[in-house]
GUZA-501669 format. One record per residue (C-alpha): x, z negated, y. Coordinates in pm, 1 decimal. Layout:
N
<zati><east>X</east><up>Z</up><north>Y</north></zati>
...
//
This chain:
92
<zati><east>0.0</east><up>0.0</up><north>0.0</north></zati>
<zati><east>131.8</east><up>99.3</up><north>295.5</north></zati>
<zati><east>139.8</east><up>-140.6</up><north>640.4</north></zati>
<zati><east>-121.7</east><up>58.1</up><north>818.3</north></zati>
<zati><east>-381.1</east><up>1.7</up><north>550.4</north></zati>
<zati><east>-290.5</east><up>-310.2</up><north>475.8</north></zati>
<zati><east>-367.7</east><up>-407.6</up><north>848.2</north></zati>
<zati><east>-628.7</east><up>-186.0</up><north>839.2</north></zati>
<zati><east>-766.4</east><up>-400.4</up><north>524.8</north></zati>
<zati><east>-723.4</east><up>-709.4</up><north>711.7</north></zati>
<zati><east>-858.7</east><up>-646.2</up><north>1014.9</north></zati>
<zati><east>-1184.9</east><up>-484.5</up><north>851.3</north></zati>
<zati><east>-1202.8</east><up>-807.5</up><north>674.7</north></zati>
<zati><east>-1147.0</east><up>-978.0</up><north>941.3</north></zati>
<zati><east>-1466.9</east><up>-787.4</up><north>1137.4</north></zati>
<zati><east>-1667.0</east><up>-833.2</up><north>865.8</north></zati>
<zati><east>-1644.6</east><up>-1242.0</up><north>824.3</north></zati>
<zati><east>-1665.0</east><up>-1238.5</up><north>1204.5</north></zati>
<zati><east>-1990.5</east><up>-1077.9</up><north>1222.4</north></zati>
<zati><east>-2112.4</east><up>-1207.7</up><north>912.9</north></zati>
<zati><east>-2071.4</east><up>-1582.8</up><north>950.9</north></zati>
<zati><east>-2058.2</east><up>-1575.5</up><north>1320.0</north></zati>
<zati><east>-2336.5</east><up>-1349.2</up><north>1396.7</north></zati>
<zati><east>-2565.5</east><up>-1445.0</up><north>1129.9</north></zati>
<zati><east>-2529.9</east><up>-1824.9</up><north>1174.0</north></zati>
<zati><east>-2653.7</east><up>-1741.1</up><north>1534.9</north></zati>
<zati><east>-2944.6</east><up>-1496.5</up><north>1423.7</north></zati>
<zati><east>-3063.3</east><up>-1818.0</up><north>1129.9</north></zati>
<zati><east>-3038.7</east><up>-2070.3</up><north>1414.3</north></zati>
<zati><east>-3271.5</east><up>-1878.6</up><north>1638.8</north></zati>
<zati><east>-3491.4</east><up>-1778.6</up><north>1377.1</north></zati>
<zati><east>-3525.7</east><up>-2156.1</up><north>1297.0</north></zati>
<zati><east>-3576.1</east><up>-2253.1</up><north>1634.2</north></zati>
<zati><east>-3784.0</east><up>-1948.7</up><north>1730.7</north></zati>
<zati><east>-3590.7</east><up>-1922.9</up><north>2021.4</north></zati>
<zati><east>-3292.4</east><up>-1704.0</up><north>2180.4</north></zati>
<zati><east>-3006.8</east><up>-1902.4</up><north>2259.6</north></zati>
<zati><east>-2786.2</east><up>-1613.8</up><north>2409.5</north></zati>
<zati><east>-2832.2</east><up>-1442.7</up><north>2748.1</north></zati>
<zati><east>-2987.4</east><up>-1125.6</up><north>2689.9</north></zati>
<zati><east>-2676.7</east><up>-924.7</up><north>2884.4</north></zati>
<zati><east>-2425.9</east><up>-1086.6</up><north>2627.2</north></zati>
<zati><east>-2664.1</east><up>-942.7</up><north>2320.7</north></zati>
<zati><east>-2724.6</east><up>-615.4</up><north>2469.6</north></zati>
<zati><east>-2335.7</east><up>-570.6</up><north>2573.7</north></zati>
<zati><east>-2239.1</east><up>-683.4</up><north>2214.4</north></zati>
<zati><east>-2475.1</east><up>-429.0</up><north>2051.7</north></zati>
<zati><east>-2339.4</east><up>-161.6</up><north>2276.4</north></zati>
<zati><east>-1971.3</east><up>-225.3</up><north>2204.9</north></zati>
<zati><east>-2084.1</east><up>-199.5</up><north>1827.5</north></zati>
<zati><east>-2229.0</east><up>130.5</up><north>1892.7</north></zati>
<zati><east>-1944.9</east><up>269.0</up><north>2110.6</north></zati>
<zati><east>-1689.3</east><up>136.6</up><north>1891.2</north></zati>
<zati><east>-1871.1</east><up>358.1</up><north>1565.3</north></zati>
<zati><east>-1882.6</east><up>624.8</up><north>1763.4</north></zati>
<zati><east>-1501.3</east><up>666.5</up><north>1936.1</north></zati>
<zati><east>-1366.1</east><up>507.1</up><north>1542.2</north></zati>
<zati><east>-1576.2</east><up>772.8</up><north>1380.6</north></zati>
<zati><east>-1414.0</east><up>1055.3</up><north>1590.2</north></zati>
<zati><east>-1044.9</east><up>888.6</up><north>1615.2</north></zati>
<zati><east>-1058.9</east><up>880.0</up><north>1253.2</north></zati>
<zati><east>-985.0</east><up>497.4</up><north>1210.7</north></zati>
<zati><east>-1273.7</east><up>405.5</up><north>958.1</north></zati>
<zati><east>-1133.1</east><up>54.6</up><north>907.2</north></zati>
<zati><east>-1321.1</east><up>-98.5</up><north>1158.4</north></zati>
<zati><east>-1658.5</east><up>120.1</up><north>1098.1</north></zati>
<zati><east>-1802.3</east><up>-140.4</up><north>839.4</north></zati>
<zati><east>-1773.1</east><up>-411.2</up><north>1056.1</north></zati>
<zati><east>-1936.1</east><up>-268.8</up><north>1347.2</north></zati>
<zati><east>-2245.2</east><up>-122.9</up><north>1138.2</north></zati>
<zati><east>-2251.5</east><up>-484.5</up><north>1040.9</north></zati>
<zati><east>-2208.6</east><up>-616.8</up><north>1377.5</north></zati>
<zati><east>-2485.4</east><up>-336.2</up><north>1525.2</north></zati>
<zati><east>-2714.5</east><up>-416.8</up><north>1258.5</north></zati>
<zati><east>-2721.1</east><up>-802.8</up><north>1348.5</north></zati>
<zati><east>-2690.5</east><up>-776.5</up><north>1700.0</north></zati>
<zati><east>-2985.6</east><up>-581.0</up><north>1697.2</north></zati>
<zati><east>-3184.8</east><up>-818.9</up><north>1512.4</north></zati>
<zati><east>-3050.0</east><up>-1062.2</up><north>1823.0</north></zati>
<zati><east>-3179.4</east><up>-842.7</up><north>2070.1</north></zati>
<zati><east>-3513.1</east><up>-860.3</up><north>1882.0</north></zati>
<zati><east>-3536.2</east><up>-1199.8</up><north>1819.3</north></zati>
<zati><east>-3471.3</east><up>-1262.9</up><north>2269.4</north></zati>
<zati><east>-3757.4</east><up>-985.2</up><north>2264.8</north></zati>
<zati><east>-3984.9</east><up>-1176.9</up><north>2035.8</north></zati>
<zati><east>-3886.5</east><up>-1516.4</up><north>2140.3</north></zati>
<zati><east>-3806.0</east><up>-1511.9</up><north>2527.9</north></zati>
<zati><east>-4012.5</east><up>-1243.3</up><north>2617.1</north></zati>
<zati><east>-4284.8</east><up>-1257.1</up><north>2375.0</north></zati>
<zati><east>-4218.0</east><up>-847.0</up><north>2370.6</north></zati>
<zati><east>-4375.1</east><up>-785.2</up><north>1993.0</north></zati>
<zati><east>-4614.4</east><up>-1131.8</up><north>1987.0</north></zati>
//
């Protein structure tokens, strides 16, 4: 294995724990408390990063750090809901 995908390995890894345990222990607490406890500009700016990042990865051709921002879009989205549904009663 050469260093570039081994850093490559580790910092996909890396992204993935970070949105996984990070993100999603925020997403379960608001769920639980039915309410958003993160500005809305801070959710919308992360989920737009996440989509940017995709994008520019996808067409520098670094897909290590694709997985974790499909992860990382897919739960900041469900944060962006959950300020909808809970905040701004949006979908109530």
């Amino acid at each position: 294995m050469t260093a570039e995908a081994f850093f490559g390995l580790l910092a996909m890894v890396a992204g993935c724990l970070t949105f996984i345990v990070g993100l999603s222990a925020q997403a379960l607490k608001q769920y639980s408390e039915k309410r958003c406890g993160i500005s809305i500009v801070f959710a919308g700016l992360g989920t737009a990063t996440c989509a940017i990042r995709i994008v520019y990865f996808s067409l520098s051709g670094a897909y290590w750090t694709i997985p974790p921002d499909v992860i990382g879009l897919m739960i900041s989205t469900v944060i962006l809901y959950q300020y909808g549904a809970y905040e701004r009663k949006w979908w109530k």
